[in-house]
VEXMI-146697 format. One record per atom (N, C-alpha, C): residue in one letter; x negated, y negated, z. Coordinates in steps of 0.02 Angstrom, whole numbers, plus 50000, padded with zeros to 5 digits. Atoms other than C-alpha are relative to their C-alpha. Last residue first. Example, Ala and Ser with C-alpha at 12.3 -4.5 7.8 and 13.67 -1.06 7.14 Angstrom:
<lumros>
S500425005949997 S493165005350357 S500394994550037 A499555005950000 A493855022550390 A499554994050000 
</lumros>
This chain:
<lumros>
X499675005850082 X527425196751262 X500904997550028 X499364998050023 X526805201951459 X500174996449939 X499405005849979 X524875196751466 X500635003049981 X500235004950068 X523665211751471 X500634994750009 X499355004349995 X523395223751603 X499934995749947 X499975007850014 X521985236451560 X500684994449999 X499185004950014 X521935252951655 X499784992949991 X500255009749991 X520015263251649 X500774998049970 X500095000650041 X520345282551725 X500214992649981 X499094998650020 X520245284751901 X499694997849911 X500015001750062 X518795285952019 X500505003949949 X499424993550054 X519435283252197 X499424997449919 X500065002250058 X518145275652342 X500485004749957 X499724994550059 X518395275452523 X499904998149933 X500045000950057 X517225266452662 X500365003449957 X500554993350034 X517395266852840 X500374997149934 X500785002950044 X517745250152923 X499765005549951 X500794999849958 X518955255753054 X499455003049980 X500095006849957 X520525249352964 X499385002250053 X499654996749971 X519895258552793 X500174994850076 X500404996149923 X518815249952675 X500775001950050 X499525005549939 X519275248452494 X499845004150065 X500034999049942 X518375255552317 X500434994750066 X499675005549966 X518925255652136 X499635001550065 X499864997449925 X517975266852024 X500064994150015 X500225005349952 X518205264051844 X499945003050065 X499894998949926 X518025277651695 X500024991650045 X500455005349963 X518165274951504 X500245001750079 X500544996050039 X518985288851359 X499414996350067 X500174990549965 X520535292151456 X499234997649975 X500724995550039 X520755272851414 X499765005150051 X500514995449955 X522495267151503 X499465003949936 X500384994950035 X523315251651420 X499655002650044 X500504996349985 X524745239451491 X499795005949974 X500515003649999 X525835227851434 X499125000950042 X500194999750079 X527015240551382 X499434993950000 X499915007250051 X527365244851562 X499765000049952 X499344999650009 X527805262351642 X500194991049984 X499714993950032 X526205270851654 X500684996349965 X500305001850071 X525215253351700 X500375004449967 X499635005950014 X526575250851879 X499505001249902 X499295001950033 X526345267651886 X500214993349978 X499944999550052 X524545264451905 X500515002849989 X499975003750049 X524585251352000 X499955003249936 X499455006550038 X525685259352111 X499774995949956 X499674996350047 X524285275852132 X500604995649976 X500174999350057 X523015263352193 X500605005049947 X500025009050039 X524115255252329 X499815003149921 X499495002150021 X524525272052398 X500144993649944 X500134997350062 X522365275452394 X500925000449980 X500394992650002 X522295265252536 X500195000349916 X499624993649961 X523645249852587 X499915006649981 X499814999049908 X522675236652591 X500505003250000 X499664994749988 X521575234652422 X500325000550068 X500334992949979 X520485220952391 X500735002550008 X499534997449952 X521365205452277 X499865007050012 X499675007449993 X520075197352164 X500565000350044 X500705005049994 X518965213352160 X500364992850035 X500174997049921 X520525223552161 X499724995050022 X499285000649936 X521215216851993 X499684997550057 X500055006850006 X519495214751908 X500385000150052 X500755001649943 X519385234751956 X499854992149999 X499505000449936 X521215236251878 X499344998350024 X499914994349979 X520575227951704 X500115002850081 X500504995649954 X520945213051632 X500075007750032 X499904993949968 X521665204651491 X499765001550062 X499154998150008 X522155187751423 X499835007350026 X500344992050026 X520805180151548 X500665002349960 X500275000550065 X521295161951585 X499875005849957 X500675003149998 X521435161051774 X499664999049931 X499855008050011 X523185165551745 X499444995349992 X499765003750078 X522945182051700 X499984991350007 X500735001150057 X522025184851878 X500244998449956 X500705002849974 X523525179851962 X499464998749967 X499715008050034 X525005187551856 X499374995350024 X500304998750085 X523915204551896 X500144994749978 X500665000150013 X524215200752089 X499504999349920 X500025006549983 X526065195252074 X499174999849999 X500005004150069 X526185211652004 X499904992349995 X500504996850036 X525485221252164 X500094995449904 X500605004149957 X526615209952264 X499325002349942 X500025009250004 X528055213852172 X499484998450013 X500374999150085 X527585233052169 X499864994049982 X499725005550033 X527775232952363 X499804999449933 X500655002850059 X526935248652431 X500514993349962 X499575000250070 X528095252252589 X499574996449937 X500285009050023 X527305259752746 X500445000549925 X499895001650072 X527865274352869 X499944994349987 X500115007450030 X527075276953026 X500135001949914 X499495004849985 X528145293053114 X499714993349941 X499294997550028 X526975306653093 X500324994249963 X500005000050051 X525445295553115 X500465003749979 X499885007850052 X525935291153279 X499955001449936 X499435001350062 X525725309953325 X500144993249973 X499755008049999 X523915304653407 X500875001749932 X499745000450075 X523215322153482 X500494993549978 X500485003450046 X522135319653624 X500184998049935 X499705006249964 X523475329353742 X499634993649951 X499815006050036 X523475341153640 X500194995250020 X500315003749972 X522755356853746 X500114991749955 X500785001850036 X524165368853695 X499794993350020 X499935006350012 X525245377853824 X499344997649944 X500435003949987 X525515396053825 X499824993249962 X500085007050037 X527195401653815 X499164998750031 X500635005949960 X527165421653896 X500014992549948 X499575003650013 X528935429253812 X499494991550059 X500495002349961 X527975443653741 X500234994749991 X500235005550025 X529275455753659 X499744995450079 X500335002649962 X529565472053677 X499484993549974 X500605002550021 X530685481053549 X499624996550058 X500275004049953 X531855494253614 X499674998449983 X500485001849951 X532235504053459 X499924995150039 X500525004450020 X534025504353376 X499515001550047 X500015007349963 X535265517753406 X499334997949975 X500814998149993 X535305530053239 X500194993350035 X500135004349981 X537235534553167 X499294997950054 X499665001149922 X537325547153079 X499814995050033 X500654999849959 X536955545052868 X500444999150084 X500245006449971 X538605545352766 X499645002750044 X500635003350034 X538695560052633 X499744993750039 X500324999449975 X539885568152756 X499284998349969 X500495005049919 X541025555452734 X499455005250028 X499904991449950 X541005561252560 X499934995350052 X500604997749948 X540965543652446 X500185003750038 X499604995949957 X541935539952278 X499355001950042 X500284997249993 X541635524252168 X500225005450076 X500014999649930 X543385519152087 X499315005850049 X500184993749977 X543175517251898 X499874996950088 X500184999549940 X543855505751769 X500025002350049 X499325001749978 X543905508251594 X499614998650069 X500034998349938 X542205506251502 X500555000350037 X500205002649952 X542355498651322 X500305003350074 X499604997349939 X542355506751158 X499684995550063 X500095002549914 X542375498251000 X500095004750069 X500555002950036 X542755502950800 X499424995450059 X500415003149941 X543775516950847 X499524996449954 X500584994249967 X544945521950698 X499804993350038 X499894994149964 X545755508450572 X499595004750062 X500164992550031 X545465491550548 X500055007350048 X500644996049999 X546555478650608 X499545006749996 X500014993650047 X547875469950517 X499285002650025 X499504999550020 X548325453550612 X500115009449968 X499684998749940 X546915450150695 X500595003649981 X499574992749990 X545985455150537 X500285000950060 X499824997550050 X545665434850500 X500295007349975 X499525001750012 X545465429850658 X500175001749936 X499384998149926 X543965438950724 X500704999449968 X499894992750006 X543185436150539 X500415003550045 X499654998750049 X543375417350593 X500145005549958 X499335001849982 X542645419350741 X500325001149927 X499844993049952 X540905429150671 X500714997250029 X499724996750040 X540835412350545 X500335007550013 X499535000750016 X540835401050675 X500245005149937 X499364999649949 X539695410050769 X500834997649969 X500244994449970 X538315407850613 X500705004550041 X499834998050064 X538725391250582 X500155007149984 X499185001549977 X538495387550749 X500145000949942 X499834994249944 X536645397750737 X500764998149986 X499794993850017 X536375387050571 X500495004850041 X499575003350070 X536575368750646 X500235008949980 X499344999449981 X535515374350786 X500765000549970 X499934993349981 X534225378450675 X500594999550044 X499844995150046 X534495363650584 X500215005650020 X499135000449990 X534665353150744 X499945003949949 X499644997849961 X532835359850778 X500674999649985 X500114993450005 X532085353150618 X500535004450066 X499774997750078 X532625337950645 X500105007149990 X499404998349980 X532075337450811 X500285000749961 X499724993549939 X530515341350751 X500574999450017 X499894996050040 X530455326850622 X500285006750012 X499465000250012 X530755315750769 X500175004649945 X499654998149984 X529095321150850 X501055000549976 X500114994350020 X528305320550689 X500405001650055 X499764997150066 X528845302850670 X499675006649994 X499105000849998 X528645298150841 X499995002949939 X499664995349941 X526895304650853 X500605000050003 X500084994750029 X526195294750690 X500485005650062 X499564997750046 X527035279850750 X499895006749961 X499505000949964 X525685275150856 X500595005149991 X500034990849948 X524675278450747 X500254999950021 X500014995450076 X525485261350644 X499815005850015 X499184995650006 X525575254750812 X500335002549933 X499954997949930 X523645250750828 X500735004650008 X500554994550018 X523545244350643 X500225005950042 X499584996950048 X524895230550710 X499675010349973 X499604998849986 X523715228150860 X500625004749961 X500024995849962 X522255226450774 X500615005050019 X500404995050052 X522865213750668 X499945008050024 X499414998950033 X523735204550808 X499885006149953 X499334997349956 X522135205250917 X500655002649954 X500204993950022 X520835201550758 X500485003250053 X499694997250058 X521665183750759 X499705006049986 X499314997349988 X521105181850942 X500435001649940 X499914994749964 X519435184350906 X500655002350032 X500204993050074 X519165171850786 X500085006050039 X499694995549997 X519915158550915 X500125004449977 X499924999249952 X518355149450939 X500675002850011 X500264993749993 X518225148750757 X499815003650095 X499554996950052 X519375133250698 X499885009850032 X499624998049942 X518295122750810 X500585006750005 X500504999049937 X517365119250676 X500225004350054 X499944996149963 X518695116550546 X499625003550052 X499255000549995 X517775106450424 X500265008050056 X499804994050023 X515915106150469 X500774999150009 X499605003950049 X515275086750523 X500285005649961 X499355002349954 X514665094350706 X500584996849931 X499454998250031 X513755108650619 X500424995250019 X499924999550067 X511995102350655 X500555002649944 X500045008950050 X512335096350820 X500065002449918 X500404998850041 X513065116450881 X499714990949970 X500425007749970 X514065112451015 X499494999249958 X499765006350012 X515455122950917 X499734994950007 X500045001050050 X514425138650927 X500234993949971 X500535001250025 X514325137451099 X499884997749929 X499905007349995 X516165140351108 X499324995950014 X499985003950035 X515715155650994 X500354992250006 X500605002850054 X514435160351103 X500374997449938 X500605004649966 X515355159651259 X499624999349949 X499685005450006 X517035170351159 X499494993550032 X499635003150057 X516035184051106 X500234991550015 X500815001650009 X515105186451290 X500194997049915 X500365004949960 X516775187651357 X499744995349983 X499545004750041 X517595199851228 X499834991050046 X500015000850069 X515945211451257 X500464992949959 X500635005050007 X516265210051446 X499714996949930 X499995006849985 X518235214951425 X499254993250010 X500615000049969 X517655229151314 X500214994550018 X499684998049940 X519535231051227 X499294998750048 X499365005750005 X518665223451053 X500174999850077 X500645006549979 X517055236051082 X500564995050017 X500365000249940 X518515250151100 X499494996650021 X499565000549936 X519435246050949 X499894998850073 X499755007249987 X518045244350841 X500584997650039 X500745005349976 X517465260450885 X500424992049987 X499954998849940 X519405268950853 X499664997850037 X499385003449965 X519265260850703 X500204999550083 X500305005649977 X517645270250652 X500614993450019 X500304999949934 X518495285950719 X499544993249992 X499845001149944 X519885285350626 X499584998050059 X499785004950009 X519275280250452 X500104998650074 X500645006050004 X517985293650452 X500564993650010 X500085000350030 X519235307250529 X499644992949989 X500524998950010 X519525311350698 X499714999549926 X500125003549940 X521105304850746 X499295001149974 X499625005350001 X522045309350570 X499264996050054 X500445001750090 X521275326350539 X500004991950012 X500965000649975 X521645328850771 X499704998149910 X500125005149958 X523535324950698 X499344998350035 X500035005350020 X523465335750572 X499894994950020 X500634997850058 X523005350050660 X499804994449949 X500495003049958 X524455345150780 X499114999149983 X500045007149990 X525635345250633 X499445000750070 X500285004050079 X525065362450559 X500144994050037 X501014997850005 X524835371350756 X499834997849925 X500335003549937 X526775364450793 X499155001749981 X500075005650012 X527075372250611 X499914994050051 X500525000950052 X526475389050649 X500194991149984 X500445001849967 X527525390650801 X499444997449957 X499885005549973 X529145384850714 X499225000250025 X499844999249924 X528845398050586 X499984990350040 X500374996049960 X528585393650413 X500455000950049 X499574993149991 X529645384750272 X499945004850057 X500374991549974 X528845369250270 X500545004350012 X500014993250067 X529395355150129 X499865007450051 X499175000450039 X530035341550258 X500065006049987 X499374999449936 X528415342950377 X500755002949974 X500314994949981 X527095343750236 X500705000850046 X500084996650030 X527745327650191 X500085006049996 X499324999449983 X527875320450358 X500085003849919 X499744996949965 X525985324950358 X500795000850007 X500014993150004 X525675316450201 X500185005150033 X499464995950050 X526645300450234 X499805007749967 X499334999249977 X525645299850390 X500535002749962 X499984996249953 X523905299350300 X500635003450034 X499894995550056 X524535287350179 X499825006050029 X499254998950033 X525005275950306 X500115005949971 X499674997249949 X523365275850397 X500885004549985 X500114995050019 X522685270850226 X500045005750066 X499774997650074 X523645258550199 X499615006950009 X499554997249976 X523075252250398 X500565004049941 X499884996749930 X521455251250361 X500795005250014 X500354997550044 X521585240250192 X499915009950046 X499614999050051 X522525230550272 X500045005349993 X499634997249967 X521225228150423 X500675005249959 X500204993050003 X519865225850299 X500725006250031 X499844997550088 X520555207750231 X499955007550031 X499555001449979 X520205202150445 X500455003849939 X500074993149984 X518415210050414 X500824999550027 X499874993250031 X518355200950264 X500175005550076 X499344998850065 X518825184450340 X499945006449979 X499334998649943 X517695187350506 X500625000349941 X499924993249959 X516245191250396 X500785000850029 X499834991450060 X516585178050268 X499985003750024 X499335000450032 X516625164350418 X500085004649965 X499554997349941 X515055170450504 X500785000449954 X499964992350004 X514135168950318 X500365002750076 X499655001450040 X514815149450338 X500055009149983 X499285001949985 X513985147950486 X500345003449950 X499754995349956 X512445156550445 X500704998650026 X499914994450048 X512195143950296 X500275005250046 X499474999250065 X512645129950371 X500125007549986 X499384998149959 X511495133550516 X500644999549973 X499884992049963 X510055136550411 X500634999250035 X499884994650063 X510275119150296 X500065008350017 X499025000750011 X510615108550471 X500025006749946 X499765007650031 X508975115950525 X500445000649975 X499684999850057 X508875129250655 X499924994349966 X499205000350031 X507945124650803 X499885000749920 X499885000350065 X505965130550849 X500595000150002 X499104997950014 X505415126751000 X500284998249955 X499734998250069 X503525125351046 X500615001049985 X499865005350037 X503345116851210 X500295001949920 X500635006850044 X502115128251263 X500304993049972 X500305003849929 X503475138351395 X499554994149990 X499515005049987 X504415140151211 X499644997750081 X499935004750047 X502935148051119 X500374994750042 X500405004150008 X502645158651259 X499904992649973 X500145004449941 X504285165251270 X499484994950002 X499515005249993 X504105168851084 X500154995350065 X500425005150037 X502615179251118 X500534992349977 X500385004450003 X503455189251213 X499654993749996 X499645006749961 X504855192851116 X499354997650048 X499545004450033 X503675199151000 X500234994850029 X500415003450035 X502715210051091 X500174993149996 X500135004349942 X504205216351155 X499494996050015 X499355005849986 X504925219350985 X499634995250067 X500075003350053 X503075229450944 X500714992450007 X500605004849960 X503175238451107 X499964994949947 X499795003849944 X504905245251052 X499664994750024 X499665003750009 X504465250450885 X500114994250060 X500295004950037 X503105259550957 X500144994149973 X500405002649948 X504145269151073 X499694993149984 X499565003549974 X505245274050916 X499654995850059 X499865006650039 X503885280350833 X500414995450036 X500585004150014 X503155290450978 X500184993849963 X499865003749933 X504955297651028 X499244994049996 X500655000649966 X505085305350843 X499884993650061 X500044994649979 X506855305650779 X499595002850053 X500564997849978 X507285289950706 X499895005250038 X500104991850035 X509015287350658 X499305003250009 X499554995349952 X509055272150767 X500155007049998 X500144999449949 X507615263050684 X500345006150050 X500654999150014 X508055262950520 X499905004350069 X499884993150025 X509835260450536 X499355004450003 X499524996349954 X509545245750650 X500005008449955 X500384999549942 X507995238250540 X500385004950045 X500364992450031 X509195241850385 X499435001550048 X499614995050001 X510565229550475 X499675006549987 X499664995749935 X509475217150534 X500395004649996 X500584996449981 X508585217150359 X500145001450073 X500214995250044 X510225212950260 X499515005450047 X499464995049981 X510885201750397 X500005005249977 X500354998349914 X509355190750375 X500355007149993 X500804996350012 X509475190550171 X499995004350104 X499554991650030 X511545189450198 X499175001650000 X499464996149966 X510885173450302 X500265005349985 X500584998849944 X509565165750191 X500225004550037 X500494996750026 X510915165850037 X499345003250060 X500674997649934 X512375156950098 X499775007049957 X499864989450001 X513145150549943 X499574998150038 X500664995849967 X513445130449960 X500045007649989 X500515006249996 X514675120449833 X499245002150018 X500315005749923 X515545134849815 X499674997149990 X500675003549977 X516415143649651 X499704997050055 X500025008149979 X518255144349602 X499184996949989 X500305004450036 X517925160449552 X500054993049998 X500835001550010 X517835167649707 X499874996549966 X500515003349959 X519615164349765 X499164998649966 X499755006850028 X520245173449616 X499694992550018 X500275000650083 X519315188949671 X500224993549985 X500745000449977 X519905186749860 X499725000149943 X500145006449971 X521765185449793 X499194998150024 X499875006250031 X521535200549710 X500074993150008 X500795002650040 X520695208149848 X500064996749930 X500445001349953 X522445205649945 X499354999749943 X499795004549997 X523625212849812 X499464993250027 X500025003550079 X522815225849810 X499844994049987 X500815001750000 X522715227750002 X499744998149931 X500334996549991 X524605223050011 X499135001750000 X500524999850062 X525095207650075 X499835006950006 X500724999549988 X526555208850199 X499524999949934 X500474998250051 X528315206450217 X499434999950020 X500605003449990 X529795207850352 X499355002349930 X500684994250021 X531435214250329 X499364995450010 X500375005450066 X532855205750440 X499315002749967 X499554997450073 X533805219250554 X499764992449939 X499995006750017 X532625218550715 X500385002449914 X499715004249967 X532475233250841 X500434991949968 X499424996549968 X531295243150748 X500304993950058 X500324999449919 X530235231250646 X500575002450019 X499675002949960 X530705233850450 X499795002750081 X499964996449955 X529575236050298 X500544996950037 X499425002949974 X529265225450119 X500065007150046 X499504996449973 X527675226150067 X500284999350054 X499965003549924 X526955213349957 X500305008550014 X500305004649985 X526115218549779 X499904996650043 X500344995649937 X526765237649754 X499524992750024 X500665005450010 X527185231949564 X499695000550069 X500375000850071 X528235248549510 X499434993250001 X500444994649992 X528675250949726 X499594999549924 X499954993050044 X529675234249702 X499445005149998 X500004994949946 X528915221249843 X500185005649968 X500624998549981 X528475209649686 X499925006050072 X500514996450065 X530065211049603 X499465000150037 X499734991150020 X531165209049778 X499655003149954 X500334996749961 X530085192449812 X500315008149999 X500865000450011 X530415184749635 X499655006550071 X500234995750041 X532255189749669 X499394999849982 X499884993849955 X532365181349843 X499785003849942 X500294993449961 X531815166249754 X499815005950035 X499845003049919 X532865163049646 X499515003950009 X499464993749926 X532645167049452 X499794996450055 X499165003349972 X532395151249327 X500115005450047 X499984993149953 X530335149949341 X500814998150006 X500614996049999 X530035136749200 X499965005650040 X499964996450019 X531695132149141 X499385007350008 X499564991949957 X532025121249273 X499735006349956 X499074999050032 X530805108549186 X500245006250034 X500044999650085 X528745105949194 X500825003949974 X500705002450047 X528325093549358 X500065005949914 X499945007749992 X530085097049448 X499364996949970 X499475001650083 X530255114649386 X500094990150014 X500254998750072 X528395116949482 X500725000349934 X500525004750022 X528875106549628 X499875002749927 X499745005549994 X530655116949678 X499494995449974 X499585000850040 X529805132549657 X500214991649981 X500795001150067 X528485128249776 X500335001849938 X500555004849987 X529805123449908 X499545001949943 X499715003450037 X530845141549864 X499514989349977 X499954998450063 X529505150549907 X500324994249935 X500445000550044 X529385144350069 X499924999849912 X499815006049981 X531215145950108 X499184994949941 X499635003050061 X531015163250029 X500184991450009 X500524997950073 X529485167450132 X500334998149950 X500425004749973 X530525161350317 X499755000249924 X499705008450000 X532095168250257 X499364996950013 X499745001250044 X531155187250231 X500134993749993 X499214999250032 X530145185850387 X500195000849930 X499355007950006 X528355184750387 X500485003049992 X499554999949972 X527115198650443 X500704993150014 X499774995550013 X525525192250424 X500555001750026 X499394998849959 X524595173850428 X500145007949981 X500184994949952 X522865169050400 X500715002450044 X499805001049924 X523495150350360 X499855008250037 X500115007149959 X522715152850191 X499984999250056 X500774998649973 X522785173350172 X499664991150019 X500574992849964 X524625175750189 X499234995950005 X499654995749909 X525895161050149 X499405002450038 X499865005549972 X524655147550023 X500765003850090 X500265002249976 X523795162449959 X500094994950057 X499914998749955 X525195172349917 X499334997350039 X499674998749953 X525915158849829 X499775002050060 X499875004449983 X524585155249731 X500434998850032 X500424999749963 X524485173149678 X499944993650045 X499964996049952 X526355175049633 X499304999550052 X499455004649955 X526445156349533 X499895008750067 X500185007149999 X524855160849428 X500484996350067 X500485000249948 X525225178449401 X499934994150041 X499985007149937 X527025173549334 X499485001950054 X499905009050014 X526585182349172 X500234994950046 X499055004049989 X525835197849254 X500204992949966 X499704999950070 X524025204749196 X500924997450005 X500455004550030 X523225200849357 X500324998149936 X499925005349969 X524535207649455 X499644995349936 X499695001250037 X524325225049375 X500164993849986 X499924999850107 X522785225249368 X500384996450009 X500485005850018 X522985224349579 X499904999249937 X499585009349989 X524285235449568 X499664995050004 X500295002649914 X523215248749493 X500334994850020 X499734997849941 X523905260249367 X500104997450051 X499334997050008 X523615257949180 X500535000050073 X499635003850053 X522065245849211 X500775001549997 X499805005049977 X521505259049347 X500334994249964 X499324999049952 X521935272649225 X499874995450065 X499455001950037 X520725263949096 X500585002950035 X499955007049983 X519285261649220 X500924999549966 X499695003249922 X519385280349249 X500334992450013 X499194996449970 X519525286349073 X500074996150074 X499395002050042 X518045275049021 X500805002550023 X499734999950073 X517025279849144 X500514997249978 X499344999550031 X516565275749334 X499934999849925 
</lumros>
């Protein structure tokens, strides 16, 4: 970066701008003590000004009213203003109170400020590890040649190996308190930045969107051409570097074994001896459920890309409809206007009406019909073996029952699962009827997700033992909000 560049961030950047504000001091400290302290997002208006007000209230009570005299609603209206772009202010469909947010600016400003404080400990050993496990992975994986890579392999297994050994000998090497500090503490900054990233994510999901609706307003084209510009956009959107490493972290997240094996090592992580005097300890056994919400929000920010192009369309449509009646109404009103005085000479002709005329000797003579010969032999068919019962047996798929099943497993602790957990824990008994109710019952709830991108096969035995299997695409139930 140059001179010109740094100096239109300076000129431009809401983060600058923040910095350079005369109630930095009371805005960043704020949004530390709502947003990135307690790891919160998405606060009310009344809830942030209540807040607000509370830390108001201490700082004219330690240096005089005069020191911050606007209210706090107006502090939070200046900082959500598009000219300082510092919280943003949105609204949840359904709900008439605005809701705020840190922006990403905003956000690494607070993470700058943070730093300089200073730490007692810097993890240092730990960004070294994480350094060389990361350039080992890149290294390795990009590799090309089946020899090298081979080699690599025997060399790990080597390795581990040899480690077994060590530990069947007695040898067993623990962490010491000073290593497990340190990796701790580099867990924590991971999961904070990658919680800071989401923001950062979904700003630039935004800006994506507001281009396409953009594009949408200003087009002039055909209708067919602009169904083939927004869907064009919409694969730029899905498939683009932001989308598709999102879309990965989405789909390890949704990996109910992955979110498993997460949550056993970091209630492991708690039994840790050499961390037992660590503030908040325990604090991180639910680090995986604060990437849910996050996620989530992110999640219905695309979401929203489809409604708002489909609604743009209808837009568009009532125009055209809009015109046509515009259109008609203007062809009436010409009607009526020379009813009175209408123009001269033929300006219309229409068909009088006409009586068709037939010769009777143009009618055909009359022609008796052929004698047909018909074969009035019945022969019987040999069905005596045949079991109509199955006409007649009708069954009733109970949805209740099928939901009473999903409430089941949830309860056991899991916040998600998938239909093959379902089954597993309640087999199948009424065929492949059963399987197509659970997945209406996933089509037509909001607490359920279908991944086109992941397969399951379910299987269930028949009542004389034979085996059926369906493979269907992977449905995740999740707790009703």
């Amino acid at each position: 970066m140059d001179y010109y560049a740094i100096n239109a961030l300076r000129e431009n950047h809401a983060g600058w701008s923040l910095l350079r504000a005369q109630n930095a001091p009371l805005a960043i400290s704020f949004f530390m003590a709502a947003f990135t302290g307690p790891n919160q997002r998405n606060l009310g208006r009344q809830q942030l000004i209540d807040s607000l007000d509370d830390v108001l209230f201490g700082l004219r009570d330690a240096h005089g009213e005069d020191k911050f005299p606007r209210q706090a609603a107006e502090y939070l209206d200046d900082w959500a203003a598009p000219e300082r772009a510092w919280l943003r202010k949105y609204y949840i469909q359904g709900q008439d109170e605005p809701r705020y947010d840190l922006t990403a600016a905003a956000e690494d400003v607070v993470r700058w400020v943070e730093s300089l404080r200073g730490r007692d400990f810097v993890a240092t050993q730990s960004r070294l590890t994480s350094i060389f496990a990361v350039l080992e992975r890149l290294v390795q994986q990009s590799e090309t040649d089946p020899e090298v890579r081979l080699n690599e392999l025997q060399k790990q297994r080597e390795s581990i190996d040899a480690e077994m050994q060590r530990i069947r000998d007695g040898n067993i090497r623990v962490m010491t308190a000073p290593e497990a500090l340190d990796h701790f503490q580099q867990l924590q900054a991971l999961a904070k930045d990658l919680l800071s990233d989401f923001r950062e994510v979904e700003q630039n999901f935004r800006k994506l969107d507001r281009q396409v609706r953009e594009q949408i307003a200003t087009w002039d084209g055909t209708q067919g051409e602009l169904l083939e510009s927004i869907f064009a956009n919409q694969q730029d959107i899905s498939s683009s570097l932001q989308g598709r490493t999102f879309q990965g972290f989405w789909d390890y997240l949704m990996s109910p074994e992955l979110r498993r094996k997460l949550q056993e090592l970091l209630q492991r992580a708690t039994q840790i001896e050499a961390l037992a005097q660590t503030d908040n300890l325990h604090a991180i056994t639910s680090l995986h459920q604060d990437w849910l919400p996050a996620v989530e929000q992110t999640q219905g920010t695309v979401r929203q890309l489809s409604q708002q192009m489909r609604r743009l369309l209808d837009d568009k449509v009532f125009l055209e409809n809009k015109r046509i009646m515009q259109l008609i109404r203007s062809v009436e009103s010409g009607a009526l206007a020379t009813r009175e005085q209408p123009p001269p000479g033929e300006f219309i002709e229409i068909s009088g009406p006409h009586v068709d005329i037939t010769l009777p000797f143009e009618r055909p003579l009359y022609e008796p019909s052929r004698r047909v010969m018909v074969e009035d032999q019945i022969e019987t068919a040999d069905d005596a073996d045949v079991d109509a019962g199955a006409l007649f047996s009708q069954f009733h798929v109970d949805k209740e029952r099928l939901k009473a099943n999903i409430d089941a497993v949830l309860a056991e602790g899991a916040e998600q699962a998938t239909l093959a957990e379902v089954t597993k824990k309640h087999p199948v008994e009424q065929g492949l009827a059963e399987i197509v109710a659970y997945y209406q019952l996933a089509t037509e709830s909001d607490w359920a997700t279908i991944n086109p991108e992941a397969e399951q096969h379910i299987a269930w035995h028949l009542e004389d033992g034979t085996l059926r299997e369906a493979t269907l695409e992977q449905i995740i139930f999740g707790r009703p909000a």
